[in-house]
C-alpha positions in Angstrom: 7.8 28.8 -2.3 6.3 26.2 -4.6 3.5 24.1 -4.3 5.9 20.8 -4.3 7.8 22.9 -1.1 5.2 23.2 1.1 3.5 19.5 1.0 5.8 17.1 2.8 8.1 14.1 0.8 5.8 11.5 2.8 2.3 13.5 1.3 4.1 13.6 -2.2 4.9 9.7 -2.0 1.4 8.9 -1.3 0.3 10.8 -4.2 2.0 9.5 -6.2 0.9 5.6 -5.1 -2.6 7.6 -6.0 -1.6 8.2 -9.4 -0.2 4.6 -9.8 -3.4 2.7 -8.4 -5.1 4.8 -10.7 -3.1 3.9 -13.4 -2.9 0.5 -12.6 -7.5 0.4 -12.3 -7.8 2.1 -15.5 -5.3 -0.7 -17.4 -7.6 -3.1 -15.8 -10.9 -1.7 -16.9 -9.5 -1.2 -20.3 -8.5 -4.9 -20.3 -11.7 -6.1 -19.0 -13.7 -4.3 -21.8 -11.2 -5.8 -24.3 -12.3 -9.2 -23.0 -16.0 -8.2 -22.7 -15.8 -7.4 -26.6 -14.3 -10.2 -27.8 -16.7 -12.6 -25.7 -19.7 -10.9 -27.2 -17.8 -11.7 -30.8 -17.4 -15.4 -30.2 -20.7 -15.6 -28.8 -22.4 -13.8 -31.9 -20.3 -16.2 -34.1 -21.6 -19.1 -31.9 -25.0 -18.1 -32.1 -24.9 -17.9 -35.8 -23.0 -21.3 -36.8 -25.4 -23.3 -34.7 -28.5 -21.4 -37.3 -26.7 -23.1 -39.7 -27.0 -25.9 -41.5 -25.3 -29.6 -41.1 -24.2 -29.1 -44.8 -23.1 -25.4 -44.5 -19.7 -24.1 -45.8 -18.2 -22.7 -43.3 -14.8 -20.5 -43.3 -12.3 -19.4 -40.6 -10.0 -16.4 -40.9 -6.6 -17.1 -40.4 -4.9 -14.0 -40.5 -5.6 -12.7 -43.9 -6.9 -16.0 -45.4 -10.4 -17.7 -44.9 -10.1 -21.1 -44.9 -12.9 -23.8 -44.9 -13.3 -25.3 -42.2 -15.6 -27.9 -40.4 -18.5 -26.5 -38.5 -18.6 -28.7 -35.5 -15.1 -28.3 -35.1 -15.4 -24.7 -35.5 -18.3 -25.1 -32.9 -15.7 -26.2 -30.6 -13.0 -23.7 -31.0 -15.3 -20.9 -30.4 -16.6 -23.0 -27.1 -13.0 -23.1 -26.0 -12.7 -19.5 -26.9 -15.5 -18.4 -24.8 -14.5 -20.4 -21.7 -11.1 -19.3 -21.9 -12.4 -15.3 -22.1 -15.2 -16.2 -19.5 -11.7 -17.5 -16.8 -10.0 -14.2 -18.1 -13.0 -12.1 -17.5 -13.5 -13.4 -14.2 -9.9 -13.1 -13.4 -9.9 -9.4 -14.2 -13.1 -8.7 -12.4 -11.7 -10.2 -8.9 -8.0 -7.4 -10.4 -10.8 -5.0 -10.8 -12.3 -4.9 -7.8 -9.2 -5.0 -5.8 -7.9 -2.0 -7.3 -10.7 -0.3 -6.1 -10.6 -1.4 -3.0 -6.9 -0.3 -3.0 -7.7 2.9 -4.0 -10.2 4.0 -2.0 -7.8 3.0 1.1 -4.9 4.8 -0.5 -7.2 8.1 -0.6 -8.8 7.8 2.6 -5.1 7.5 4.0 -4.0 10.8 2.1 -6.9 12.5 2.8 -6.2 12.1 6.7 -2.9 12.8 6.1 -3.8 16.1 4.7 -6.1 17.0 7.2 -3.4 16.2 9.8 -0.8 18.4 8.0 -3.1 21.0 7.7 -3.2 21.4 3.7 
């Protein structure tokens, strides 16, 4: 008899839900890193074009072109940037943390299911 056999179709669903919270935590951390690394970019950049002079030449990078561009108005983007990263970040902490929450129920339910069952 194989192993899939012997544990019951209700056991076998519930690990796989496992396997898909799992899934579905590690997207979300991977996202939430993403996010983390671009926030730490546009605050770097933010940090550096406020060093900089009033009468500093400044350039953006539009996909393979720089372009000159305005400081303050740069200032700006990168402001909008980093609040718009800072909702997203929070967003995916609150995803984060529910997933894990989620989780931990789903194995506590499986492992008193398998202790019921007697695997």
């Amino acid at each position: 008899m194989s192993t899939g056999e012997r544990i019951p179709p209700a056991i076998q669903e519930q690990l796989v839900r496992l396997q898909q919270l799992q899934q579905t935590l590690q997207a979300v951390v991977a996202q939430k890193q993403q996010v983390e690394m671009e926030l730490m970019g546009v605050e770097r950049a933010l940090e550096e074009l406020e060093k900089l002079g009033d009468d500093a030449v400044v350039y953006k990078s539009v996909g393979s072109l720089l372009i000159k561009a305005d400081k303050e108005t740069l200032i700006q983007e990168l402001k909008d940037q980093k609040e718009l990263l800072n909702a997203r970040l929070t967003i995916l902490t609150k995803q984060e943390s529910r997933a894990r929450d989620k989780l931990q129920e789903a194995r506590t339910k499986l492992q008193e299911k398998l202790r019921g069952a007697g695997i």
